[in-house]
C-alpha positions in Angstrom: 32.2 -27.1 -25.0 33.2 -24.8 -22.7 32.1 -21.5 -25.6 28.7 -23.4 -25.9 28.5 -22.7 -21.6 29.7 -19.1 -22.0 27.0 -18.2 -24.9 24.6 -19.7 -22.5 25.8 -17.2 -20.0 26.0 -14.4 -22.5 22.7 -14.8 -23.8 21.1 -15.6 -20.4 22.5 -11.8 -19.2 21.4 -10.1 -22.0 17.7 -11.3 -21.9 18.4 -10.1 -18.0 19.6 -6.9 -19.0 16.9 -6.4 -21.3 14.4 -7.4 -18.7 15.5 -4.7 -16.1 16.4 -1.9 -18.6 12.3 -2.3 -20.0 11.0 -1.8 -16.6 13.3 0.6 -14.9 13.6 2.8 -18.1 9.8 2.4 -18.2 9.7 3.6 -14.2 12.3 6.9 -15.2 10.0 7.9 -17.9 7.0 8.2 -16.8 8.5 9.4 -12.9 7.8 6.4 -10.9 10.2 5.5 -8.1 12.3 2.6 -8.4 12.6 0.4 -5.9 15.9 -1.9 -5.9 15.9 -5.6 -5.5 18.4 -7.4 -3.7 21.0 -9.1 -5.3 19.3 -12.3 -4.4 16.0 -11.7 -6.0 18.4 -10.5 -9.4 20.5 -13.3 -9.3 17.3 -15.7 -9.0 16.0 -13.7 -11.8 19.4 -14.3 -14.0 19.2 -18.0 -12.8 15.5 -18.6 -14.5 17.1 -16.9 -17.9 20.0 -19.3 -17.7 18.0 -21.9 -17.3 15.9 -21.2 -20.6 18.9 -20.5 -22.8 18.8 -24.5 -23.1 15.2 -24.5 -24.4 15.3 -26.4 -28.0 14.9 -24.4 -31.2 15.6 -20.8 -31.8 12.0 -19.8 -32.1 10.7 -21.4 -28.9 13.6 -20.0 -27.0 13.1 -16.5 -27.8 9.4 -16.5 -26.8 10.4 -18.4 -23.6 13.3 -15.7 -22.7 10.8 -12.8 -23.6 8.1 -14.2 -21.4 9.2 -11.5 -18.6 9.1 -8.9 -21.2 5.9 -10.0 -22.9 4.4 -9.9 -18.5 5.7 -6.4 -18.2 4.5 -4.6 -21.0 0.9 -5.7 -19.7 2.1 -4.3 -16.2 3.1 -1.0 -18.2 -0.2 -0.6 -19.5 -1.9 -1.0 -16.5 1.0 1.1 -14.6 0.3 4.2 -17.0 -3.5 4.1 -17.0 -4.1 3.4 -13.6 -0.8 3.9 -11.8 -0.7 0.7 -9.7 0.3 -2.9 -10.4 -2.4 -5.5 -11.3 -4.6 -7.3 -8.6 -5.9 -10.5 -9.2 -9.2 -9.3 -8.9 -8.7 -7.1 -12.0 -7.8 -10.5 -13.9 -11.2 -12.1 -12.8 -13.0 -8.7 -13.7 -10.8 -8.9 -17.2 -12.7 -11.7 -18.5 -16.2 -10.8 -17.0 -16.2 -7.1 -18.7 -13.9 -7.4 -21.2 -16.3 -5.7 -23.8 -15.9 -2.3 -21.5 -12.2 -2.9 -21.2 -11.4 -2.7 -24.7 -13.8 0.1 -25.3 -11.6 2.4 -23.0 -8.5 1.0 -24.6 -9.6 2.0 -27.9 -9.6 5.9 -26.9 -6.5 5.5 -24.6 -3.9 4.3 -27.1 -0.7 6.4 -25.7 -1.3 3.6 -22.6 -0.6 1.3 -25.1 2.1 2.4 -27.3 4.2 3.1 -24.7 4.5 -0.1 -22.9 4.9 -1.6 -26.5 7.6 0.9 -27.4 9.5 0.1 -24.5 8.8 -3.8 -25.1 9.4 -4.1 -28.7 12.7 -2.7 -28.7 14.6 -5.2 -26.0 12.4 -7.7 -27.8 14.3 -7.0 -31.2 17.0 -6.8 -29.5 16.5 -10.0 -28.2 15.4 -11.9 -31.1 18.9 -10.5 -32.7 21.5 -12.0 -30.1 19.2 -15.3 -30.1 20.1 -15.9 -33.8 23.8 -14.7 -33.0 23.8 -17.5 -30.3 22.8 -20.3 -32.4 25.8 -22.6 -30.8 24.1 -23.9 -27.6 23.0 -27.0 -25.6 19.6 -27.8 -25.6 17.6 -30.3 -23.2 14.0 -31.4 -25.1 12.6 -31.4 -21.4 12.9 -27.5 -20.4 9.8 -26.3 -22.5 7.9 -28.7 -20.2 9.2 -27.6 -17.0 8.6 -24.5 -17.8 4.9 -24.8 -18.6 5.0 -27.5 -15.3 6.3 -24.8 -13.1 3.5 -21.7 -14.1 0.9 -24.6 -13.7 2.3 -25.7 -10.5 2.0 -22.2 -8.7 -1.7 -21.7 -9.0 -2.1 -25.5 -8.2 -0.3 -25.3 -4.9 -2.6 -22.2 -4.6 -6.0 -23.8 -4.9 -4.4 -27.1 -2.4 -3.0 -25.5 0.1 -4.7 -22.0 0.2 -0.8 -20.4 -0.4 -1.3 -16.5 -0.6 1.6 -15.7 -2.7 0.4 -13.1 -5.6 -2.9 -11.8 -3.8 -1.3 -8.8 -3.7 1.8 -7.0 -6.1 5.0 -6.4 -4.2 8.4 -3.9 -4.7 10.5 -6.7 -4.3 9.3 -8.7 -7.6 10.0 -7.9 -10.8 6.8 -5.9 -12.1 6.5 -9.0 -14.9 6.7 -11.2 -12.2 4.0 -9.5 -10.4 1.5 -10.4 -12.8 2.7 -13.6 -13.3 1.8 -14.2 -9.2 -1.6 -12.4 -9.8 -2.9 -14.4 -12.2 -1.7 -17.5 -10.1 -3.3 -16.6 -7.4 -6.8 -15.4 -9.8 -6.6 -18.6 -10.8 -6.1 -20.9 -7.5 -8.1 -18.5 -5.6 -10.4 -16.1 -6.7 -11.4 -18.3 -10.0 -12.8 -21.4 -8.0 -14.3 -19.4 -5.0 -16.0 -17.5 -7.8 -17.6 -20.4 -8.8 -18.5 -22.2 -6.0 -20.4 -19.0 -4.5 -21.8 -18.1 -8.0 -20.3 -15.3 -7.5 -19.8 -13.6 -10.7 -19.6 -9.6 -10.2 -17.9 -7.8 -7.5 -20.2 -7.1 -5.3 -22.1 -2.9 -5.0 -21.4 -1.3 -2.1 -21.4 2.4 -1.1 -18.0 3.4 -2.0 -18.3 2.5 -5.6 -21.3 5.6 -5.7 -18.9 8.0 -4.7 -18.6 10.7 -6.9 -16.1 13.4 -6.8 -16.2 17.2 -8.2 -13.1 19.6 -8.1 -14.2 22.6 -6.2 -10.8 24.9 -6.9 -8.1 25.4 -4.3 -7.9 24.4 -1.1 -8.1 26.3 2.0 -4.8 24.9 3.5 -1.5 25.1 2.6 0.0 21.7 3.5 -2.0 18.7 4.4 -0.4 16.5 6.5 -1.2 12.7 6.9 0.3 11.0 9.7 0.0 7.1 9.0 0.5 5.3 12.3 1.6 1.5 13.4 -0.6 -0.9 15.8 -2.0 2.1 18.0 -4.7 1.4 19.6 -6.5 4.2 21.9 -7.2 1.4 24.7 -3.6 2.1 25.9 -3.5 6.2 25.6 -4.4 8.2 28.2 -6.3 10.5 25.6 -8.7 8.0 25.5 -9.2 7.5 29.5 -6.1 4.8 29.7 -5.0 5.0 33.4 -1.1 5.4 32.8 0.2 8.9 31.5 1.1 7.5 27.5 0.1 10.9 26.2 0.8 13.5 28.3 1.2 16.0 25.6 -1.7 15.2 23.6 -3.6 15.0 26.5 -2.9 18.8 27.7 -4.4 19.5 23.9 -8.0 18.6 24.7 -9.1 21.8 25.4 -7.4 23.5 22.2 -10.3 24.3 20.3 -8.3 23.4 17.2 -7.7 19.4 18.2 -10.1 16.7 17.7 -9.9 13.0 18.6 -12.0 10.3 18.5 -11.9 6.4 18.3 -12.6 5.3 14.4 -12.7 2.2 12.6 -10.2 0.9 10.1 -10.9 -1.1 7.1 -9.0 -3.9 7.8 -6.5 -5.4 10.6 -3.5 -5.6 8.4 -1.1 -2.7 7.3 -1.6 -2.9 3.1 -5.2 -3.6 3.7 -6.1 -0.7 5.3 -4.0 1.5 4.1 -5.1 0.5 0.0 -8.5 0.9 1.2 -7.9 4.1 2.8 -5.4 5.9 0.4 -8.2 4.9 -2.3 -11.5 5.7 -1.0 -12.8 1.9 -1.1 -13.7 -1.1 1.7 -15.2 -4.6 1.6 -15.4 -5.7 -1.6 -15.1 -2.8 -3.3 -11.8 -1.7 -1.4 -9.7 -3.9 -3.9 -10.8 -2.8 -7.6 -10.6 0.6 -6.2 -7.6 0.4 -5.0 -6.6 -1.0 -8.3 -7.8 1.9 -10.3 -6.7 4.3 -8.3 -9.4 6.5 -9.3 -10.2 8.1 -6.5 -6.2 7.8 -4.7 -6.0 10.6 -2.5 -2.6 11.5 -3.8 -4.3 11.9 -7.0 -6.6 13.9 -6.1 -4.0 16.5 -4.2 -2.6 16.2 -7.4 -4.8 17.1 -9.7 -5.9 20.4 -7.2 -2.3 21.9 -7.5 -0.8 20.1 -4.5 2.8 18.7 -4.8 3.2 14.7 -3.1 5.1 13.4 -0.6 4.9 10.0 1.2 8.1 9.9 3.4 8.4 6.9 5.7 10.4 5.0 9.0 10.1 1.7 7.4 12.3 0.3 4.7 11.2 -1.1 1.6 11.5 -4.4 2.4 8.7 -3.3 4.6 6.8 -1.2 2.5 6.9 -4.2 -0.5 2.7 -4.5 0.4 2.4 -0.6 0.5 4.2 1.1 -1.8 2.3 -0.5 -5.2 -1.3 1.3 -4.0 0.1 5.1 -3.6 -0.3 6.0 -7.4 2.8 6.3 -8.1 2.2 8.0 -11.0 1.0 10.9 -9.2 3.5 10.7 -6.4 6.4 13.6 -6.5 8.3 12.4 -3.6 9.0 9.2 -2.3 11.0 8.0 0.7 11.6 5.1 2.7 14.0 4.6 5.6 17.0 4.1 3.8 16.9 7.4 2.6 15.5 8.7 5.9 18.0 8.0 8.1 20.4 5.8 6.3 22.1 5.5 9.7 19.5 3.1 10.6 21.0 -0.8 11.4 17.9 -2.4 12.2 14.7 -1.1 10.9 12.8 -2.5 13.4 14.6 0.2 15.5 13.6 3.1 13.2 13.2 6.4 15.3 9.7 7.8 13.8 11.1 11.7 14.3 13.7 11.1 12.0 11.4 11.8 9.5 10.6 16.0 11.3 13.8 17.2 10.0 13.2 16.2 6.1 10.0 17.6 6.9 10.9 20.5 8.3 13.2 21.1 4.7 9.7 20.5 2.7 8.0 23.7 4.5 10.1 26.1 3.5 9.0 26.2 0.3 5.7 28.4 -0.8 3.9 25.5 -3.3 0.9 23.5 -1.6 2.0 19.8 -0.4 0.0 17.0 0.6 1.7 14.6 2.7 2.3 11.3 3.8 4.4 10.8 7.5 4.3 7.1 7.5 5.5 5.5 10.8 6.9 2.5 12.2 5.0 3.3 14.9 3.9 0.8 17.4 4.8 -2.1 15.8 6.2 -5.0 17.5 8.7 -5.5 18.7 7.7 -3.8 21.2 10.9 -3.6 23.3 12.7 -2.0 20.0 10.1 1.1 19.5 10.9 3.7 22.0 14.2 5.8 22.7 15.5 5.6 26.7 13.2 9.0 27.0 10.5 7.4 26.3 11.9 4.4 28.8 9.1 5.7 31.6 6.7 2.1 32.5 8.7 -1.1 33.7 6.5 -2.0 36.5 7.7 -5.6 37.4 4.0 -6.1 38.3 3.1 -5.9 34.9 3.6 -8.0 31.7 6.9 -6.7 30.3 5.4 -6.7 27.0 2.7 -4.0 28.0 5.5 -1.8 29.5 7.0 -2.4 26.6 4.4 -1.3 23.8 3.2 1.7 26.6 6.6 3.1 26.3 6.0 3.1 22.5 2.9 5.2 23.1 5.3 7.6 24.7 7.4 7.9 21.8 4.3 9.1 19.4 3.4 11.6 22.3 7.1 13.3 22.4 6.8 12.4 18.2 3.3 14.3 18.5 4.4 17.6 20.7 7.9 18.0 18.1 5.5 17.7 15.4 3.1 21.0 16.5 6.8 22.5 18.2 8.1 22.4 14.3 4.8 23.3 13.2 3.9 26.2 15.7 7.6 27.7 14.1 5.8 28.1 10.5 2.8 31.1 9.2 1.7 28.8 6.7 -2.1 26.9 7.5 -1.8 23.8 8.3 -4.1 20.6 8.6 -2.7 17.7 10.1 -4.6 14.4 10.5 -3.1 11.0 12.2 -4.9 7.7 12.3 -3.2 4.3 12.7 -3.6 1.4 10.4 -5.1 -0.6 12.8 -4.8 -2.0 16.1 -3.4 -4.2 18.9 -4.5 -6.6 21.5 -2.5 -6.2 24.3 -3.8 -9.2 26.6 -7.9 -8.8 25.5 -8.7 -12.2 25.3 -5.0 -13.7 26.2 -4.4 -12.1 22.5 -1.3 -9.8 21.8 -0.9 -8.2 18.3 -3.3 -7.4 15.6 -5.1 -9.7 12.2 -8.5 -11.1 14.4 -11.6 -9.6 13.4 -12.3 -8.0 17.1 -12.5 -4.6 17.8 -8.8 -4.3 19.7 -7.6 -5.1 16.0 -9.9 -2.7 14.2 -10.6 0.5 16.7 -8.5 3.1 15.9 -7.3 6.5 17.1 -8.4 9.7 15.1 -6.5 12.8 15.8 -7.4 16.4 13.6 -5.2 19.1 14.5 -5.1 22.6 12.6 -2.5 25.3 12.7 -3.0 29.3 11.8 -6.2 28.4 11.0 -9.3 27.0 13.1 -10.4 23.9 12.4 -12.7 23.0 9.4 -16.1 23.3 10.0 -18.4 20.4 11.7 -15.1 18.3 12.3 -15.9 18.4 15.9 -19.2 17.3 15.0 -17.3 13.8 13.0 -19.3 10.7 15.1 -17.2 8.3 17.0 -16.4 5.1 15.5 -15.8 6.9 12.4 -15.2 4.6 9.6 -12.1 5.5 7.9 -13.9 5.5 4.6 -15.7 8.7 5.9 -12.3 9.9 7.3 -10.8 9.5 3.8 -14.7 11.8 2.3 -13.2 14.4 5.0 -10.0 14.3 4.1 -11.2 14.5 0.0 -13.1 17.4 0.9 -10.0 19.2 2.6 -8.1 18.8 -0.6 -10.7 20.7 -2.7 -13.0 18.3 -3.3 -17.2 17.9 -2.6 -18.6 14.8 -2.5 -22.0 13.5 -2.9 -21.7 11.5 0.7 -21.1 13.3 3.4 -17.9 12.5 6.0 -21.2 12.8 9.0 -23.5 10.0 7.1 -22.1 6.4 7.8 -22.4 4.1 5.1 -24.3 1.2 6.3 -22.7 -1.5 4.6 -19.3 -1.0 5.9 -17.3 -4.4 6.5 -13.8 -4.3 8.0 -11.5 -7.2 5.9 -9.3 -9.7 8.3 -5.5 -9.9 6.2 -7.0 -10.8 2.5 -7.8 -7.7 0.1 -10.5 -9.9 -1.7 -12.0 -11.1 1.6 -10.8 -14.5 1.7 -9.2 -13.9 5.3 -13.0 -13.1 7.0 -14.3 -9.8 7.2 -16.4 -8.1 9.3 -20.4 -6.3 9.0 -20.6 -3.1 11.4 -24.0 -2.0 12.3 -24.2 1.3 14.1 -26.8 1.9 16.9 -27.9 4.9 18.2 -25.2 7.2 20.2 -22.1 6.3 19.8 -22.7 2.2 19.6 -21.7 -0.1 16.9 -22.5 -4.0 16.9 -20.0 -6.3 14.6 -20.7 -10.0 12.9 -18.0 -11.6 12.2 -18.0 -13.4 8.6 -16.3 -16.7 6.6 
């Protein structure tokens, strides 16, 4: 009895092994980071394996034990085409144009005979320790729980509007992924599909853009700062009465610094920044973001730049980020373990940790394009500023405004040891900082961000060159930019021209509320004359 438990073990374990060798050998070939779980998440993992080692009949309990595998090796495909995880969307759009789907797998077939190499082998592998482990319990009922628990998933999706799987995540297994995508395609997206008659994604501006290489760019290094929850209502760059930005503000008559208030494509982090990092918003935003076709890391890839995305938060954090930066084009990739692994509390991260791994990066002679992502502004508040940046505790004002003001301070002093490291270097430089959104700071008796209101979607836009003036027309770049045009400027920086212009505001731009495929609200921008926009907010 007790050898019929430890073959239930052993066999469970190696079906886990299997599992995590096809995807992370998978993730070394073809360059990807890997992105560890926690011993939680691989112990649950193990746990489901253990429990389908008692499924009856050799047969049945190989195909139930290579499920995972069989889940992955979809996820590979789409990994090496497209180098992102799938959406749900992409399972809708599956079935709708299927017949244009397998055309472009019929002249892709290295996307496909990887993924099947690196399935087929645990698979035999498999299949050879499940006849070796014949001597097992079995319980008639497991094959039935099974099916009852991937039915009950999308189920509890379409009852209680759940939102598990709209979107892939680093701290699932990439089989697992697609398991939650097509839960949520088919609790979610399916029926709303057909209840709106809905049955195409919907054409909007961004899905016209087309992109030709020019050659190489004019700048050296391209840097992206990604900020947190900044809003311009609280720096005194934008006419806030306290002295948040002291530095920045001393900048405005450099005729090399721009800023201006823009518009993000959503109120949440890993909406905005998939719309942004791929060129897409509204409804749109999420197939391109998918594809990847037009992923700004791509592009600095494919016009000789090398990649970096180094980040302040940890990857527990980054779990909604980290699947739409292309990883297949992505050299470099750091989150705040590997930051400052001194870090205790990531909530705490200290933003200009990230200058000195920077400052390492520049001294090399090879183009870079890259990605500063802060922590930023994000609450709470009273954890994101060092006692230098302790300046506002007015007892007269809500603590929680002193609070997030003093945050504003750090980016300043982050902001003026950014151009002190930068003013050190002869190489050009272009470095652009928007936030992902923004934050209510009492508007309305509202604090944070996610409400379809312009405190959540108004933005600050800063463009700051070094050894080199500024590009041409950026000073000309309208207020209330949408960050769609930001990302056409941005493009064009690489070594790209576009057939839009970064000047012409699409006029069908919609900002999304916390769901990529709109389910959360969204909201139609009309722009006035001047500098005026007008917003309707929609189911």
């Amino acid at each position: 009895m007790f050898q019929k438990f430890k073959n239930h073990v052993y066999l469970a374990l190696i079906f886990f092994i299997l599992s995590l060798a096809q995807q992370y050998g998978f993730y070394a070939f073809k360059g990807f980071p890997i992105v560890w779980l926690t011993l939680g998440k691989y112990f649950g993992v193990f746990f489901f394996f253990f429990i389908f080692t008692f499924t009856p009949g050799p047969i049945l309990r190989f195909l139930i034990l290579s499920f995972l595998l069989i889940l992955n090796c979809f996820q590979m495909g789409h990994l090496s085409y497209f180098g992102t995880q799938v959406l749900p969307t992409e399972i809708y759009l599956f079935f709708a144009e299927y017949k244009e789907i397998f055309g472009t797998v019929g002249t892709e077939v290295t996307h496909i005979l990887i993924p099947l190499l690196f399935t087929s082998i645990p698979m035999g592998i498999g299949f050879f320790f499940i006849q070796k482990f014949r001597n097992l319990f079995t319980f008639k009922l497991i094959p039935v729980l099974v099916a009852a628990y991937f039915i009950y998933n999308p189920v509890r999706t379409y009852m209680t509007g759940n939102t598990w799987g709209r979107q892939p995540s680093t701290r699932e297994l990439a089989g697992m992924n697609l398991y939650l995508s097509l839960s949520y395609c088919l609790g979610k997206i399916v029926p709303s599909k057909l209840e709106s008659k809905k049955y195409s994604i919907q054409e909007n501006e961004s899905l016209k853009l087309k992109l030709e290489k020019l050659g190489n760019s004019e700048w050296d290094n391209i840097i992206v700062v990604l900020g947190e929850s900044l809003t311009p209502n609280h720096m005194n760059l934008f006419g806030y009465a306290r002295p948040t930005t002291p530095y920045l503000t001393s900048l405005k008559l450099n005729p090399n610094f721009f800023y201006t208030t823009a518009l993000s494509s959503g109120v949440s982090t890993d909406i905005s920044v998939a719309f942004f990092l791929n060129l897409g918003y509204g409804e749109a935003g999420g197939l391109k973001a998918a594809k990847g076709e037009h992923c700004l890391l791509k592009l600095a890839k494919e016009v000789g730049f090398s990649t970096h995305f180094l980040s302040t938060q940890s990857s527990e954090q980054l779990r909604y980020i980290a699947p739409y930066l292309c990883t297949a084009y992505l050299d470099d990739y750091r989150s705040l373990e590997t930051i400052s692994p001194a870090t205790v509390d990531d909530k705490a991260a200290i933003d200009r940790d990230v200058l000195p791994k920077l400052n390492e990066l520049l001294t090399s002679n090879n183009k870079k394009f890259i990605m500063l992502h802060q922590r930023g502004s994000h609450s709470p508040w009273a954890l994101r500023y060092r006692p230098i940046a302790d300046i506002f505790h007015s007892p007269e004002t809500d603590k929680r405004i002193n609070d997030y003001d003093n945050s504003v301070v750090e980016f300043d002093l982050f902001w003026r040891e950014l151009s002190e490291l930068l003013a050190t270097k002869k190489t050009k430089n272009l470095v652009i900082y928007l936030s992902d959104h923004g934050e209510a700071l009492g508007e309305g008796k509202r604090f944070g961000h996610g409400f379809l209101l312009p405190t959540s979607f108004e933005i600050p836009l800063i463009i700051q060159s070094h050894n080199k003036e500024l590009p041409k027309r950026t000073k000309d770049l309208p207020m209330y930019l949408p960050q769609y045009n930001l990302g056409l400027y941005l493009a064009q920086q690489l070594g790209w021209n576009t057939n839009q212009s970064p000047h012409t505001i699409m006029k069908d731009y919609v900002i999304y509320g916390n769901d990529i495929d709109g389910f959360a609200g969204k909201a139609a921008i009309s722009f006035g004359p001047g500098a005026t926009y007008r917003f309707k907010a929609l189911p």
